[in-house]
C-alpha positions as CSV (number, residue, x, y, z in Angstrom):
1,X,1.7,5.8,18.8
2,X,1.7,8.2,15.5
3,X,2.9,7.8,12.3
4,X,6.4,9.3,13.2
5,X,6.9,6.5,16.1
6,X,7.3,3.8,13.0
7,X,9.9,6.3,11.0
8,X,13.6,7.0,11.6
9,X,15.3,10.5,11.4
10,X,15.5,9.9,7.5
11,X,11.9,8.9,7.3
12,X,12.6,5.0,6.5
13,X,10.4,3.0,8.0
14,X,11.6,1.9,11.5
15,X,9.4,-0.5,13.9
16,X,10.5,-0.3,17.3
17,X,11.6,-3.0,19.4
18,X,9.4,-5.4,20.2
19,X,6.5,-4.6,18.4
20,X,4.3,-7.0,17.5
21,X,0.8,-7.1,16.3
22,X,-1.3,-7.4,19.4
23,X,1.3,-4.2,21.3
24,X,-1.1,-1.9,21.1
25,X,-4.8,-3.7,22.3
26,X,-4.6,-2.1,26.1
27,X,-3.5,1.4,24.2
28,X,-6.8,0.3,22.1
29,X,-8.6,-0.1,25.2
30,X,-7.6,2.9,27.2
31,X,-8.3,5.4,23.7
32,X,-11.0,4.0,22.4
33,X,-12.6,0.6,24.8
34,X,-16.2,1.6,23.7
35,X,-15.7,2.2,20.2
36,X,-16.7,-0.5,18.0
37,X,-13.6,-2.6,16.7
38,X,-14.5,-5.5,14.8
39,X,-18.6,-5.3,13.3
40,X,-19.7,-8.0,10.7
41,X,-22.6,-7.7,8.8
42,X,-24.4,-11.0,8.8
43,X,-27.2,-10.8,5.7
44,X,-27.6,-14.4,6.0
45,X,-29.1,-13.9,9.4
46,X,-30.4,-10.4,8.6
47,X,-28.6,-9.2,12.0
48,X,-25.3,-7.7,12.6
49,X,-22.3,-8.7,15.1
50,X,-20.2,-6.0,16.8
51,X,-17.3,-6.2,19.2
52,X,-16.2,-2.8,21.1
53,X,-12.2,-3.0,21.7
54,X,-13.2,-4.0,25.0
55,X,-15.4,-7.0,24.4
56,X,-13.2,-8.0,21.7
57,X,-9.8,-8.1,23.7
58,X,-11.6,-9.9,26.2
59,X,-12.6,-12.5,24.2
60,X,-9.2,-12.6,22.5
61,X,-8.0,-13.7,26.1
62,X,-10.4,-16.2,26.6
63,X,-9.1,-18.2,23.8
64,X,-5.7,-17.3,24.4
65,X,-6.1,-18.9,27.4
66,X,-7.7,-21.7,26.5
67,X,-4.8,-22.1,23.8
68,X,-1.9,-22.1,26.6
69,X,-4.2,-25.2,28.3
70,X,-3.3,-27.3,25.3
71,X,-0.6,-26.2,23.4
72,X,3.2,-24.9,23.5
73,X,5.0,-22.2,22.2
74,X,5.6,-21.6,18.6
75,X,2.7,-24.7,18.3
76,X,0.6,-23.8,15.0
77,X,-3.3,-23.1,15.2
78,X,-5.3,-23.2,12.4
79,X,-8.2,-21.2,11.6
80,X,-11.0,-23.4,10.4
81,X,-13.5,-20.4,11.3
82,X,-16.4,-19.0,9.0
83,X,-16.2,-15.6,7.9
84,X,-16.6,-13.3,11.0
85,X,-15.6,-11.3,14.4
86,X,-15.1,-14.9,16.0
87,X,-12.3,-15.7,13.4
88,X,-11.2,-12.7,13.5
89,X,-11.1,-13.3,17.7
90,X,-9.4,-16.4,16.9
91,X,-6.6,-15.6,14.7
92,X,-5.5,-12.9,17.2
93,X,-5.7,-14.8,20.2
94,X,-3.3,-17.5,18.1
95,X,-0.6,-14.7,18.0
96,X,-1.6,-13.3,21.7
97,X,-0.9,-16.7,23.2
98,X,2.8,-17.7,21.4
99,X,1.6,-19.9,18.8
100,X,1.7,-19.4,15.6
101,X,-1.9,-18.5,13.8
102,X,-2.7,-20.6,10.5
103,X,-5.3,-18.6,8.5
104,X,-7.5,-21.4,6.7
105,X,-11.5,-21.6,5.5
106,X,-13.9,-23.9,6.9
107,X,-14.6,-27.2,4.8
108,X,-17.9,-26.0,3.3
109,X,-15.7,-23.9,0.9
110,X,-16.5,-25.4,-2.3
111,X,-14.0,-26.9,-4.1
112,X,-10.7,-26.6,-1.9
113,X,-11.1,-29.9,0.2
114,X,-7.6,-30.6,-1.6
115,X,-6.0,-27.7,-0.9
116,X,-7.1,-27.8,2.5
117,X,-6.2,-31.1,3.1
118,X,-2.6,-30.0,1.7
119,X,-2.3,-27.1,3.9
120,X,-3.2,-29.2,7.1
121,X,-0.6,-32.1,6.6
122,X,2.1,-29.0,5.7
123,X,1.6,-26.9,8.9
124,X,0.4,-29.8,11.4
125,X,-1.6,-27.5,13.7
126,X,-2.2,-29.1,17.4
127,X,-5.4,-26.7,17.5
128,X,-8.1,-26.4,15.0
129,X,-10.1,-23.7,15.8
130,X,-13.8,-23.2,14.6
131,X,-17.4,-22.0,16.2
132,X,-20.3,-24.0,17.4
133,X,-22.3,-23.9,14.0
134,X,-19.4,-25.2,12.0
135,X,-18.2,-27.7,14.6
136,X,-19.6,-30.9,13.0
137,X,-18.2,-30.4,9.2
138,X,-15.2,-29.5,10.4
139,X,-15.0,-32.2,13.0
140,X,-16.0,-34.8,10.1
141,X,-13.2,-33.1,7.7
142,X,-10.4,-33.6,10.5
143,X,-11.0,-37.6,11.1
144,X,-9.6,-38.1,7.4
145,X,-6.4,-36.9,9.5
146,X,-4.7,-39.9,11.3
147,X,-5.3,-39.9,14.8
148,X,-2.0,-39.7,16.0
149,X,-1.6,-36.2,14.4
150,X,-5.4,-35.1,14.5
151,X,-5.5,-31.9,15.7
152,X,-7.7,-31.0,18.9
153,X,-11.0,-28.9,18.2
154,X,-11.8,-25.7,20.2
155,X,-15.1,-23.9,19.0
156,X,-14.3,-20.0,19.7
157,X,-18.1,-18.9,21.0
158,X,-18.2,-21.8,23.1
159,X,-15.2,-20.7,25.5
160,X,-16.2,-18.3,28.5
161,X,-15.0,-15.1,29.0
162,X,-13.9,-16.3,32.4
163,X,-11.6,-18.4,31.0
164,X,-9.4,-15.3,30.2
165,X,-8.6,-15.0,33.8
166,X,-5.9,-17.3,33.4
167,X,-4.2,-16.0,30.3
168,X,-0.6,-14.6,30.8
169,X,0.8,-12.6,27.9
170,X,3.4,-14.9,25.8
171,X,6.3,-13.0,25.2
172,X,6.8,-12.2,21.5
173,X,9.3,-10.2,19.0
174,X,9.1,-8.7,16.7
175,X,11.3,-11.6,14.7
176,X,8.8,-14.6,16.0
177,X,6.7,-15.7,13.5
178,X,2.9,-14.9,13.8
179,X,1.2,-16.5,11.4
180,X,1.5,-18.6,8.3
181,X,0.0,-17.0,4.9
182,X,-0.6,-19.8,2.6
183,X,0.0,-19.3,-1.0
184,X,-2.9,-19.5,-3.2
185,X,-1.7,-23.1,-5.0
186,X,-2.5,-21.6,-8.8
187,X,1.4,-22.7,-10.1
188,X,2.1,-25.5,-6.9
189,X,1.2,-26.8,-3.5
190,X,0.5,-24.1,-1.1
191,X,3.8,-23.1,0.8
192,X,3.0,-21.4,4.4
193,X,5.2,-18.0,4.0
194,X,6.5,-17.4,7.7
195,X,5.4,-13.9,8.2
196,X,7.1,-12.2,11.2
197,X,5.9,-9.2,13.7
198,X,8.3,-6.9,11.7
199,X,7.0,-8.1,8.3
200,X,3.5,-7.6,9.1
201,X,3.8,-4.2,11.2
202,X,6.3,-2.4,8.2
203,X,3.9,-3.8,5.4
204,X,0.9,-2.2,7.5
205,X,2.4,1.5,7.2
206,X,3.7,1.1,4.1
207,X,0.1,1.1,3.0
208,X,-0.7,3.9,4.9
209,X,1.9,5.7,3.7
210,X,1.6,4.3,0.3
211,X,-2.0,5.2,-0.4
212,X,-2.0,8.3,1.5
213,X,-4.4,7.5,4.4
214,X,-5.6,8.9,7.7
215,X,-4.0,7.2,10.4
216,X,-7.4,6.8,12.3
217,X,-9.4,6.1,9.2
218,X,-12.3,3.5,9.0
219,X,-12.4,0.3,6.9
220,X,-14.7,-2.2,4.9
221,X,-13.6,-5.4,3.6
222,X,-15.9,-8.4,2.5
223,X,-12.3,-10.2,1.2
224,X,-11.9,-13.8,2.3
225,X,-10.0,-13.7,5.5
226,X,-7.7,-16.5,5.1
227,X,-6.3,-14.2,1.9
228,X,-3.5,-11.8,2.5
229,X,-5.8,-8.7,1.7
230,X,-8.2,-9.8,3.9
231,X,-5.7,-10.7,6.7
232,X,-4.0,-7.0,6.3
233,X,-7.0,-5.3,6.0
234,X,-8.0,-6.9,9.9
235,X,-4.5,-6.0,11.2
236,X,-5.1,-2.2,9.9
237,X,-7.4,-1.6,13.1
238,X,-5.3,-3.2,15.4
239,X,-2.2,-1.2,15.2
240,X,-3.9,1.8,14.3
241,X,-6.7,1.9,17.0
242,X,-9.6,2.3,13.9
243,X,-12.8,-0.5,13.1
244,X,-13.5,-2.6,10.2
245,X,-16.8,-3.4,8.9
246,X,-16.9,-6.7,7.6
247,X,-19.2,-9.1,5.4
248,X,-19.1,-12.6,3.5
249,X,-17.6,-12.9,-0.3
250,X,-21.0,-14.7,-0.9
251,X,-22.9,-11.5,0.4
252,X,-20.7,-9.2,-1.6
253,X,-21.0,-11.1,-4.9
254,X,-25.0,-12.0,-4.3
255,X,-25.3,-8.0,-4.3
256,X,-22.7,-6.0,-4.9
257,X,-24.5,-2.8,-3.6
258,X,-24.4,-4.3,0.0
259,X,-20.5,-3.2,-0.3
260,X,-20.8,-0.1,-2.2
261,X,-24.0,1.1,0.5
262,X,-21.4,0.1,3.4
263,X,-18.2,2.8,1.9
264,X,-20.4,5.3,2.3
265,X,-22.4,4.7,5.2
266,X,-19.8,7.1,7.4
267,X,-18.9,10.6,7.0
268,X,-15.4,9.2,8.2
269,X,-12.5,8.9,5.7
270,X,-13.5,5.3,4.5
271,X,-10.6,2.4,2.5
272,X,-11.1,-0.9,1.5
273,X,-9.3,-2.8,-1.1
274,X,-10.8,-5.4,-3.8
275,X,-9.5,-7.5,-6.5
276,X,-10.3,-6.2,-10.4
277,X,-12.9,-8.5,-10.9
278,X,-15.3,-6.6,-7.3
279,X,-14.8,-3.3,-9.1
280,X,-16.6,-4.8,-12.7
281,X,-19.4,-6.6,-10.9
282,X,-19.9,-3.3,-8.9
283,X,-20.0,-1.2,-12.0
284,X,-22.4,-3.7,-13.7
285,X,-24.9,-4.6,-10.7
286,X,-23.8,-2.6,-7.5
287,X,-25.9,0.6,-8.3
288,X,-28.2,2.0,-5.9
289,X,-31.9,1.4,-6.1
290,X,-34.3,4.0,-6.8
291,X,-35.1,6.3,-4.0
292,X,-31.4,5.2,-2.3
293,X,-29.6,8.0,-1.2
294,X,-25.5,7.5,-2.0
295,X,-22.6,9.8,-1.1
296,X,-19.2,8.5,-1.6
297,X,-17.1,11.5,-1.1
298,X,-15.6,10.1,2.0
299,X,-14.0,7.4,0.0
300,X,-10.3,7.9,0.9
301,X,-8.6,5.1,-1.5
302,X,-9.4,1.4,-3.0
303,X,-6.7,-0.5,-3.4
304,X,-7.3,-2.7,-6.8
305,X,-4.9,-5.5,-6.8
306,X,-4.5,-9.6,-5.8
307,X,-4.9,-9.7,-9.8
308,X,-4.1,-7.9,-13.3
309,X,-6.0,-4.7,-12.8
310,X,-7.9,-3.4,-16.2
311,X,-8.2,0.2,-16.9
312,X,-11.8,-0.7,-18.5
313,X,-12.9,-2.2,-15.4
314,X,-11.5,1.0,-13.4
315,X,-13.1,3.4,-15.9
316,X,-16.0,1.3,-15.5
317,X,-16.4,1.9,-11.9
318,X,-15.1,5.8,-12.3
319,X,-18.1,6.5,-14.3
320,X,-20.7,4.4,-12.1
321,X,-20.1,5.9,-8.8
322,X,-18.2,9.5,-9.8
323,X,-22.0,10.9,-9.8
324,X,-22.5,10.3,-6.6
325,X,-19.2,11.7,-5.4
326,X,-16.7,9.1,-6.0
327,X,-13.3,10.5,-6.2
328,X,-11.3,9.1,-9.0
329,X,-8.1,9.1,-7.9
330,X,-9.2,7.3,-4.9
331,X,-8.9,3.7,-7.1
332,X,-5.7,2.3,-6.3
333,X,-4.1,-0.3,-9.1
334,X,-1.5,-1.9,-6.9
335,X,1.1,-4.8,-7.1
336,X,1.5,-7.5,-3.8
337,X,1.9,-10.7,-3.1
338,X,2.0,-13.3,-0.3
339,X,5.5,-13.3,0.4
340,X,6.1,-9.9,0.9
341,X,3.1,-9.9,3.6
342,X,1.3,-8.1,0.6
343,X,1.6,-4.3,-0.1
344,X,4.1,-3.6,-2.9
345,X,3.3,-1.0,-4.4
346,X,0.4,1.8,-5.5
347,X,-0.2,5.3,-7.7
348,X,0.8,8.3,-5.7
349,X,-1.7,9.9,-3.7
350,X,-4.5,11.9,-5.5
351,X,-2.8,10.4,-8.6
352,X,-5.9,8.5,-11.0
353,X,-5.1,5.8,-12.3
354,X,-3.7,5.4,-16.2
355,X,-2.6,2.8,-18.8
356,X,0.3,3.1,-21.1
357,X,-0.2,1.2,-24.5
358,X,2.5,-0.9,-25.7
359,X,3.8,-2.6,-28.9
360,X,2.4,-6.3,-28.8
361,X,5.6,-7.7,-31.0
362,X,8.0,-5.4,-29.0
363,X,7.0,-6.8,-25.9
364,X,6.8,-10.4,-27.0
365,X,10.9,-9.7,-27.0
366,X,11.3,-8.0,-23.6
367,X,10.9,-4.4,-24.9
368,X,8.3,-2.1,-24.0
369,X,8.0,0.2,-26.8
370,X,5.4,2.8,-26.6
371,X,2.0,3.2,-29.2
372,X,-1.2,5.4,-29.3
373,X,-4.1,3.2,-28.3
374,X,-5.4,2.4,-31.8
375,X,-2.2,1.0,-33.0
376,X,-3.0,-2.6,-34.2
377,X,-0.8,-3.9,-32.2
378,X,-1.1,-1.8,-29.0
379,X,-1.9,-3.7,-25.9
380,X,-2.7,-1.4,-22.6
381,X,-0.2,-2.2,-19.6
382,X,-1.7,-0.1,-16.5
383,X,0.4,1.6,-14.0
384,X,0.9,-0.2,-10.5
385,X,2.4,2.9,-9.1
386,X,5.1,3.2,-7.2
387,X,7.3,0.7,-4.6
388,X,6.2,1.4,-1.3
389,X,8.6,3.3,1.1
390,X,11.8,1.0,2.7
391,X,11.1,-1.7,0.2
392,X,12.9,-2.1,-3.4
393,X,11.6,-3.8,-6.4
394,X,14.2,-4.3,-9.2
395,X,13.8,-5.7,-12.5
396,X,16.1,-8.7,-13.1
397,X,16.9,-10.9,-16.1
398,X,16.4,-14.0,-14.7
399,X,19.3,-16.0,-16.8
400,X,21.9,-13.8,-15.5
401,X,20.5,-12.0,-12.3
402,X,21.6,-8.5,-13.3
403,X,19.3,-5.5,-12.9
404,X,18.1,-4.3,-16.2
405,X,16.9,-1.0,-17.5
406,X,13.5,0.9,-17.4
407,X,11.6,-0.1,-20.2
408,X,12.8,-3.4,-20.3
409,X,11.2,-6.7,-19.4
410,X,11.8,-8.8,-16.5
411,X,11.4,-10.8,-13.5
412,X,10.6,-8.5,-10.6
413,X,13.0,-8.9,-7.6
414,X,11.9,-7.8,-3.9
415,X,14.1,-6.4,-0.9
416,X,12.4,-5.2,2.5
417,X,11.9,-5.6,5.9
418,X,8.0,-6.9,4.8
419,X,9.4,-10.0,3.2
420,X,8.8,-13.1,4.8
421,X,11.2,-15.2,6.1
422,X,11.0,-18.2,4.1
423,X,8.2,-20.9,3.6
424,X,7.2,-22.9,6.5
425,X,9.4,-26.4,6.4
426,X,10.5,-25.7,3.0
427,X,14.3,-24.7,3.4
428,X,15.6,-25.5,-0.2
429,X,12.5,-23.9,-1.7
430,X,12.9,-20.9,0.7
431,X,16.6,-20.8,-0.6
432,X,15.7,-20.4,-3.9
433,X,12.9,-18.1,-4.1
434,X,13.8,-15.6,-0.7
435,X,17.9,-16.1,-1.0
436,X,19.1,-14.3,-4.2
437,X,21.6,-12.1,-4.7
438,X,22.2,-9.0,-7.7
439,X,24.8,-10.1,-9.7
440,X,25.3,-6.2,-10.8
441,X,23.4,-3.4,-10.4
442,X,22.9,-0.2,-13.4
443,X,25.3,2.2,-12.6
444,X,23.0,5.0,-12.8
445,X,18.7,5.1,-11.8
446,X,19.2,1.7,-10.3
447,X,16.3,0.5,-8.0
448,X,18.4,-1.1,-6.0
449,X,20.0,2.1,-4.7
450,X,20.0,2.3,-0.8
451,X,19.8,-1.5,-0.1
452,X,22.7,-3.0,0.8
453,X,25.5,-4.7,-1.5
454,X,25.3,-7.7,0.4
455,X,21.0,-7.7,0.6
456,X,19.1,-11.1,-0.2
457,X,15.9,-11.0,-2.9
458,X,12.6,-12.3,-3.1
459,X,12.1,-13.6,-6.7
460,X,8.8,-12.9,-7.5
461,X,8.0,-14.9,-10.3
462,X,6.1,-11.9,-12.0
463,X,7.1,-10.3,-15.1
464,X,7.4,-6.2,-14.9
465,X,8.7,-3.3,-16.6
466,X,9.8,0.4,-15.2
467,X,8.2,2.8,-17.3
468,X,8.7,6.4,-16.3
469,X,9.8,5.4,-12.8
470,X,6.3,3.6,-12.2
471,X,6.1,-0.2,-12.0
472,X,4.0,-2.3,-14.3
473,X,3.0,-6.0,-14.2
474,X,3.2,-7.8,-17.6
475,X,2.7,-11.4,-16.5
476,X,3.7,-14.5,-14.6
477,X,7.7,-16.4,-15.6
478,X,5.7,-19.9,-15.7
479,X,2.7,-18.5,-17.3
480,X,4.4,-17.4,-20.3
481,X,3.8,-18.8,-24.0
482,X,7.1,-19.0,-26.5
483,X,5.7,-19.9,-29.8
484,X,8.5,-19.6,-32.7
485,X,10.8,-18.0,-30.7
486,X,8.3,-15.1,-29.2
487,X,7.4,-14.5,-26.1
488,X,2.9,-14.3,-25.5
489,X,1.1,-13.7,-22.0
490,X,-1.7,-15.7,-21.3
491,X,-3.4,-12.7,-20.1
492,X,-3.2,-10.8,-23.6
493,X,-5.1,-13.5,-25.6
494,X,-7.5,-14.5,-22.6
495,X,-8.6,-10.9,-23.4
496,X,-8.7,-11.1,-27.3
497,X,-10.8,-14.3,-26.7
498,X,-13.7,-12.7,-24.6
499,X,-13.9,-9.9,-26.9
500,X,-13.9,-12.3,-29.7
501,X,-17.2,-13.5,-29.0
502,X,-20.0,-12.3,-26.8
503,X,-20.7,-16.4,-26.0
504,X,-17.6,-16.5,-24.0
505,X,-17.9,-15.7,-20.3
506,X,-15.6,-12.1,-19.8
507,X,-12.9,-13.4,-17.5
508,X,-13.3,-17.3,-17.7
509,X,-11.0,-17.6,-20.3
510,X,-7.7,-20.0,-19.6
511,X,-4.8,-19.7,-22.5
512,X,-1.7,-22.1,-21.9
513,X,0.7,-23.4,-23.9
514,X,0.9,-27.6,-24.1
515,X,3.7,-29.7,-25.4
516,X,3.6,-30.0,-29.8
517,X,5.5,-31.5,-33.0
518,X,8.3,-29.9,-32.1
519,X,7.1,-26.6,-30.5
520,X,4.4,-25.3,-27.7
521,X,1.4,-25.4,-29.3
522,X,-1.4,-22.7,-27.7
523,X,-4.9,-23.9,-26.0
524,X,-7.9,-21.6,-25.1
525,X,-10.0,-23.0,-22.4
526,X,-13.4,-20.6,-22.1
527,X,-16.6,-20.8,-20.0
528,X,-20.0,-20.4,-21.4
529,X,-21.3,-17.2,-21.2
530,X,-24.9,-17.3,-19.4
531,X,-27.6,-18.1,-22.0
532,X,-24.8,-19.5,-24.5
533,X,-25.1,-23.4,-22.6
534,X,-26.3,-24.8,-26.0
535,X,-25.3,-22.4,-28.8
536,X,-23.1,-24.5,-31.2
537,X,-19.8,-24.8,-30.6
538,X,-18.2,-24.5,-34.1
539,X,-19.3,-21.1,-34.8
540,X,-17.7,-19.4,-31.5
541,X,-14.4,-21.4,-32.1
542,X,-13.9,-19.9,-35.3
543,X,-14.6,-16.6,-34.3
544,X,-12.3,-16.5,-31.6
545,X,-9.5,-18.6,-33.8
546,X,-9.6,-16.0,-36.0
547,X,-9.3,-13.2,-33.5
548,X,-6.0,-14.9,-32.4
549,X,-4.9,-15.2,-35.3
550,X,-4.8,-11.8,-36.6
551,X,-3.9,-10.2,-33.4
552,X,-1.8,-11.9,-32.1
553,X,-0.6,-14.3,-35.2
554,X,-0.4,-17.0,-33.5
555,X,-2.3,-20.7,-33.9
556,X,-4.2,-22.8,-31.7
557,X,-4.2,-26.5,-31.2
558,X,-7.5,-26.1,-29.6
559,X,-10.8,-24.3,-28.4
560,X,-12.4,-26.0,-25.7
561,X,-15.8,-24.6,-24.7
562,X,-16.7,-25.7,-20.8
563,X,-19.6,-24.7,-18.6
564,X,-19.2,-22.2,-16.0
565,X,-17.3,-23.2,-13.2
566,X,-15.3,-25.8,-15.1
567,X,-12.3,-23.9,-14.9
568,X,-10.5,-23.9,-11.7
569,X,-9.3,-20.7,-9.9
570,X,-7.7,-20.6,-6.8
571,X,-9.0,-19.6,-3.3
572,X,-8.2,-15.7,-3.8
573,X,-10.3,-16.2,-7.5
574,X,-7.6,-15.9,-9.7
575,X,-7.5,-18.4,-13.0
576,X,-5.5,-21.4,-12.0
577,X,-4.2,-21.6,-15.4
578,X,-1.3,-24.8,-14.2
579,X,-4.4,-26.9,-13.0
580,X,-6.5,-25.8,-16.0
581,X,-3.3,-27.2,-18.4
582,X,-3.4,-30.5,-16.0
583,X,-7.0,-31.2,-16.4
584,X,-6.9,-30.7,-19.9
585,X,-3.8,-32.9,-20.5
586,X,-5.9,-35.6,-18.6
587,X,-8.7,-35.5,-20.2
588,X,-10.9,-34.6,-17.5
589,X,-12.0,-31.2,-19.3
């Protein structure tokens, strides 16, 4: 298959009938059987774990197999795996055999026992499957489940090849379901978003074509593979016939420079994708050591997305790695989200990226009125590009459903074959959030144009604003502060507060608004900065009350200083600024 095979005569995006996302594993096979596929990077181990597309389909048909023994079709399977080829094995053989693949963490991820819990008695899997090392914690986590619904327990590396003797391809659509993608929980429970064939296969080449890549172009990823990133970035190889080099989050964040090293360890075009924060801790700690030799030339594209993207952060890692050959327009700042698989949208190919800097007081009232960058009140918005091909985002005010115009604010609506069908079990909430309809359109430059009249749309939730045709993310509909009558984001004063002082921890700031005498009232939650555990309180609270105050002129009930890690984020590392607001209310920070 080529590009053109996924494109119709007008160049919209097209899958063919009957796609799915394991169609291509014999092509795989036949083009390319002894070419590594899969190949994790185990630095816990000091030792390395490959899978040629041979070896690896093989193995995905041993547990496919051993999946049809005990289950039926359209039965969800739950990944309960460590990071690795052999969840990576298990997720596809989920999809291979007719069930439906469940994309979860094993219990020893600190900190999500809850979620996990949640997620289990939501999708009621009637496989859990794990490996031989994790086997005991995870077997102690499932006996909290009643036994009548306790899910069975396969370890993947314990299953024989032989085994895939048996298997007998299920036979799939491109409309089944193949996996759920649970949401990350920061505003509610997770909801399982029922991603089809056709969602994941048109969001897959609207990245390619969205960032500009090679169609046989190599990857690295150490992303959590339960997240959507991480999920996509594993799919890339299998429709495309290319290899993935992965590693742990743990690895990545112990030393940045293993993941750096890694992009340019291959003259081959290389991609990966990372949230902001990856690209800060690279800048700051993932340099190479004295006497290492680094070329990163072949870097084809990063995405930078999953959370606000900062145009310090990307000029931060622009001028640590352009010396040794880092191409700057090959940093991606890019919108997605669960529901719509993930890929959005992204700057134009060899576009670099670049901020506009808007009125703070202008956008408080849904106006995006430009300023130079030392304005008082200029706040820098960076560009998320544009929407990818065959989708359409449009800008909605939310109280009346009509599409706005560019440079105003609003709540970004999506359209596209990638959006997933609804949340798992969830019909009235799948109603609400995937089953809207434009009550008018602009007349002229809608973004709407080409969709049908009758087309449903995904409410996103997020706040955005068309500036120049590009698409920019201002903030989150339940995140947002009103205070006298004027609109704040979170995000804004979380920023003013770690510049404030240099005691607060840079990103582990949580700003919400809680219920006051007749108003919201505003509350800064911030983390420690190392070395600042006993510095006095007082001192740093004022500081950073008064930077609130005069830039953004507004008051605050409260400055709470925590430790680190007293604020809680949610599995993909974002602030979980809803539970933050909880604990607080409760006392328990």
């Amino acid at each position: 298959m080529r590009l053109e095979h996924y494109l119709d005569r007008d160049g919209n995006i097209e899958i063919p009938a009957g796609t799915t996302l394991t169609s291509f594993m014999e092509r795989n096979i036949a083009q390319h059987g002894d070419d590594p596929a899969y190949r994790y990077l185990d630095f816990d181990h000091d030792g390395t774990v490959e899978l040629t597309w041979s070896q690896f389909v093989v193995r995905m048909r041993a547990i496919g197999a051993r999946l049809q023994q005990v289950t039926d079709r359209g039965d969800r399977v739950a990944i309960l795996t460590p990071q690795g080829v052999d969840y990576v094995v298990g997720f596809f053989a989920a999809i291979e055999a007719g069930t439906i693949a469940v994309p979860l963490f094993a219990p020893e991820l600190p900190g999500h026992a809850e979620r996990l819990h949640a997620v289990l008695a939501d999708a009621r899997p009637t496989v859990v499957l794990t490996t031989t090392a994790a086997a005991q914690s995870v077997g102690e986590f499932l006996r909290n489940i009643p036994r009548g619904r306790r899910p069975r327990m396969i370890a993947v590396d314990a299953v024989p090849d032989a085994v895939g003797d048996t298997f007998a391809p299920a036979p799939l659509d491109s409309d089944d379901i193949a996996y759920l993608q649970y949401t990350s929980g920061s505003t509610r429970t997770p909801a399982g978003v029922e991603i089809t064939h056709r969602s994941a296969c048109t969001n897959l080449v609207q990245m390619i074509l969205g960032v500009g890549l090679d169609w046989n172009i190599r990857s690295v990823s150490w992303l959590p593979l339960f997240h959507d990133m991480g999920l996509l970035m594993i799919m890339f190889p299998a429709l495309v016939g290319s290899h993935i080099t992965l590693m742990s989050p743990v690895a990545f964040v112990r030393r940045p420079y293993r993941w750096i090293r890694e992009l340019g360890a291959s003259d081959t075009p290389t991609f990966a994708a990372a949230p902001n924060f990856a690209f800060e801790l690279a800048a700051q700690r993932g340099l190479p050591p004295a006497g290492d030799t680094l070329d990163l030339s072949n870097v084809a594209g990063l995405i930078n997305g999953s959370e606000p993207v900062s145009m310090a952060s990307v000029e931060k890692f622009t001028a640590a790695f352009g010396p040794y050959g880092l191409d700057p327009s090959a940093i991606k700042p890019s919108y997605g989200m669960a529901e719509a698989t993930l890929f959005v949208s992204t700057t134009s190919p060899g576009s670099v990226p670049t901020a506009v800097h808007l009125d703070r007081a202008e956008l408080g009232m849904g106006r995006a009125v430009r300023v130079g960058p030392d304005h008082p009140n200029a706040v820098p918005q960076v560009s998320c590009g544009h929407v990818a091909r065959s989708q359409w985002a449009v800008i909605v005010d939310p109280r009346t459903e009509a599409e706005v115009p560019d440079g105003r604010v609003g709540e970004i609506w999506l359209h596209g074959d990638n959006v997933g069908r609804g949340y798992w079990g969830r019909h009235e909430e799948s109603e609400l959030t995937f089953q809207n309809k434009l009550q008018s359109r602009l007349q002229r430059g809608s973004h709407a144009e080409g969709s049908a009249e009758s087309a449903m749309w995904l409410r996103t939730g997020d706040l955005g604003v068309y500036i120049d045709g590009q698409l920019h993310i201002t903030g989150r509909v339940k995140d947002l502060i009103i205070v006298d009558g004027r609109n704040h984001y979170p995000q804004d004063i979380e920023a003013t507060v770690a510049e404030a002082s240099p005691a607060v921890r840079t990103g582990f700031a949580a700003v919400f608004g809680v219920p006051g005498e007749g108003r919201e009232e505003v509350v800064v939650v911030a983390e420690r900065a190392p070395g600042a555990g006993r510095a006095d309180a007082a001192p740093i609270q004022e500081v950073i009350r008064a930077a609130v105050s005069k830039r953004h002129a507004v008051p605050l009930a409260d400055v709470k200083l925590v430790a680190a890690g007293a604020i809680p984020r949610t599995t993909s590392g974002k602030l979980a600024r809803s539970a933050c607001r909880a604990r607080y209310l409760d006392g328990a920070l």
